[in-house]
N, C-alpha and C positions, 0 to 999 in steps of 0.2 A: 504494500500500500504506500511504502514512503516513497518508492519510486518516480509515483505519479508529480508532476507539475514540477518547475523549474528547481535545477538542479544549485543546493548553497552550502553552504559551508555550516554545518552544525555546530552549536557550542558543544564541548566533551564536557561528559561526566563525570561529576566529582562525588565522588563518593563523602557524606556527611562525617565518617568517621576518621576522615583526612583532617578536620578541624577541628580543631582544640577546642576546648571547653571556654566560652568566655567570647569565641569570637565569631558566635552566632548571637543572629538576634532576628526574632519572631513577630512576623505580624502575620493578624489573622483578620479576616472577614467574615462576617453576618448579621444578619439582618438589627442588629442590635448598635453594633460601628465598624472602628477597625480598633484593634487592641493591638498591641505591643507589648508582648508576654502574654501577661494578669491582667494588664492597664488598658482602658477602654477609654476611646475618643470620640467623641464627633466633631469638634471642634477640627479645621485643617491647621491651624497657628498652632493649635494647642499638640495634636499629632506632630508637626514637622518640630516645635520645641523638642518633645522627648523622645523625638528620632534622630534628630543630629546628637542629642546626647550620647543616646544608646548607640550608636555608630564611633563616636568619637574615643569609647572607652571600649568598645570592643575593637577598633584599630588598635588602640594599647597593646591588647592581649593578643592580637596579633603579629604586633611587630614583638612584641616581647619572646613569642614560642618562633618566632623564623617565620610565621605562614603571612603570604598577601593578602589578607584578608580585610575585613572583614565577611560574612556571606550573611545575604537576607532570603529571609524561608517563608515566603508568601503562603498561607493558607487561607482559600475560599471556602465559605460550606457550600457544600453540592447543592443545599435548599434556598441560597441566597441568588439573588439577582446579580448575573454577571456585569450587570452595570457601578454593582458597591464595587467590585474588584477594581474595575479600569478606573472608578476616582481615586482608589484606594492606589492604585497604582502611578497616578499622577500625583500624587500626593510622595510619592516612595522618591518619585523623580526629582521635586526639588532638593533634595537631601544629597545627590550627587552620590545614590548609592553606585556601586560597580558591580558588585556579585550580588545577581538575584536569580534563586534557585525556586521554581512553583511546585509545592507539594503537591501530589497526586496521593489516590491510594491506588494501589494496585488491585483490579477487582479480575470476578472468573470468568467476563466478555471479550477480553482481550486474547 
């Protein structure tokens, strides 16, 4: 199936267990905002605040173990409107993150 339509250059796979402890950081969507961890926003000022933090100290923890990091682990729920993502995800964009990985689950359709 990947075959089909124009031929590009894929991002490679990193395995999550490549990255230290510290220099991930989680945002999740549904239908309630977008969270960062625990921490729930709706607010866009109030999200990009505690996302350049949480970027900025998990750089730390990255440069401190060797790794380029940091990595963002986008999680949508399956029941929310792919519309919250793609704000959620311009919202990701002013932060000038670089590694963003979209969580999947792997189900038995595939």
């Amino acid at each position: 199936m990947l075959g089909r339509g124009k031929d590009v250059q894929l991002p490679t796979l990193v395995e999550a267990s490549e990255h230290k402890e510290g220099d991930q950081v989680f945002v999740s969507v549904d239908d309630e905002g977008v969270w960062i961890n625990q921490d729930k926003y709706t607010q866009r000022k109030d999200f990009e605040e505690a996302l350049t933090t949480e970027i900025s100290v998990a750089e730390g923890k990255a440069a401190a173990s060797g790794y380029e990091g940091p990595i963002l682990f986008l999680k949508g729920d399956a029941n929310t409107d792919y519309g919250r993502v793609r704000v959620a995800m311009e919202w990701i964009q002013q932060a000038n993150v670089q590694n963003i990985a979209l969580v999947v689950d792997v189900g038995n359709g595939l």
